[in-house]
Steps between C-alpha positions, in 0.01 A plus 500: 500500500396373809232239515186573631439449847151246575485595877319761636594840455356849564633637177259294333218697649641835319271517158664522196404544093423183329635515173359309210699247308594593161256329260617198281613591099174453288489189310556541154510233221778350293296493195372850532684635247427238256138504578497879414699439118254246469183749557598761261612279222148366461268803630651732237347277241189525628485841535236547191208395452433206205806368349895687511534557146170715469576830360388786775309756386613838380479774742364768282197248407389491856110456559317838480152643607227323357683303257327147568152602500315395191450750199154626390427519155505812386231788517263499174325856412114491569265607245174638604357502165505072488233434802292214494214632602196511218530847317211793620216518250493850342262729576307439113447127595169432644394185714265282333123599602140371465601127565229391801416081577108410569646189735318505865714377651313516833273223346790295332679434824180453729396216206874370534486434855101368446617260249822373607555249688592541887827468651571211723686580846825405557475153738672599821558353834524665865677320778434763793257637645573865408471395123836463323419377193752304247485359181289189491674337147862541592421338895507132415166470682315409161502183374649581192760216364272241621219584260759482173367277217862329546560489918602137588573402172872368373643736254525388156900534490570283830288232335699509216806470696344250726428285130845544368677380783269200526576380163855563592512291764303256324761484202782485731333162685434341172842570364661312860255238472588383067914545684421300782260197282817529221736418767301264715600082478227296263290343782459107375163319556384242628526253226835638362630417876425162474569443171889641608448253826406233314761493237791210494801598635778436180224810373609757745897370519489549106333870555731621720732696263199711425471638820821466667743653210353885456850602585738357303788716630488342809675160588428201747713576789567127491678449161746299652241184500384589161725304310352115629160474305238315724274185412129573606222224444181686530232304570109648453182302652320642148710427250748237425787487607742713267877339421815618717606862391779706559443836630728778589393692788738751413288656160204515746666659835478203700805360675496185691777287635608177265379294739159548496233458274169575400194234568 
């Protein structure tokens, strides 16, 4: 086949039929095939309504005319004879005759109203001009609360409840007050501080277990210098002058180097 030619040419002025290109093969899938197994294998279980294993109805016991509406009871005979009405008197009975009252009664109700007392009119109010009138009582515009035997005065339960949590409160400070004096430090006075002041000074060194071993389960960090007992000459301006002791600073808590002493 020749190429085609891409000078000019009068042969390309001659028209000619166009023909269409044949269309493309229409995609299809791989998995088509699977997709449709797939499909029917779990839409033909759901094909019924409610579970699979429900039994399906019979098909002679299909649903007929009329067969769900509800069931009257059935028709009972009517008697005539049993009426309620009150039975016809017979033609022998006669009414009762002759029986006549001597009561005015003209005069009884004319002395009724004369003697009774009158009615009051119902209290009303009108807010227009054209004379609507409303029920005066119900309106709020009488000053009916504030005229109570009992308006501004405190209830008798909220005093009571006022009263019991007073006393409350007032148990509650006395009982931290007796914890608070039971575990408050005795306060010394005046002459018990100088009498403690005052006192010679071989006094307080021999008191000083009393105070300074509470805890016997504790130990002088400075053992090591317990062993050497120490000489101390107290001297005291009052008294005179006691003879040379030994003391152990170690029963009391004290711990002091072997070369020093007390004066």
């Amino acid at each position: 086949m020749d190429p085609p030619c891409t000078s000019e040419s009068i042969y390309n002025l001659i028209p000619s039929d166009l023909k269409e290109p044949p269309q493309p093969p229409r995609y299809t899938s791989v998995f088509r095939a699977s997709i449709k197994d797939d499909l029917k294998k779990f839409k033909t279980a759901m094909k019924t309504m409610g579970p699979a294993k429900v039994e399906l109805p019979s098909p002679k016991e299909f649903l007929k005319k009329h067969s769900k509406e509800k069931m009257l009871p059935p028709k009972k005979k009517f008697n005539k004879r049993l009426s309620k009405m009150p039975a016809v008197p017979l033609r022998t009975d006669h009414p009762v005759m002759g029986i006549q009252s001597g009561k005015n009664f003209i005069n009884t109700n004319a002395a009724d109203v004369i003697v009774g007392v009158a009615k009051k009119p119902k209290p009303i109010y009108v807010d227009r001009r054209t004379g609507d009138k409303h029920d005066l009582e119900t309106s709020g515009l009488l000053p009916k609360y504030i005229n109570k035997k009992d308006y501004g005065i405190t209830p008798e339960y909220i005093c009571k409840r006022n009263e019991d949590v007073k006393k409350a409160q007032e148990e509650y400070n006395n009982c931290i007050q007796e914890n608070l004096e039971k575990a408050a430090l005795k306060r010394l006075s005046d002459e018990e501080r100088e009498a403690v002041l005052q006192a010679p000074l071989w006094r307080t060194v021999e008191t000083c277990p009393d105070f300074l071993m509470k805890d016997q389960g504790k130990q002088s960090s400075f053992e090591d210098f317990s062993s050497g007992h120490i000489s101390c000459a107290i001297k005291s301006c009052a008294d005179p002058p006691p003879p040379v002791r030994e003391l152990n600073l170690s029963d009391c808590g004290l711990c002091l180097s072997p070369s020093r002493s007390l004066l």
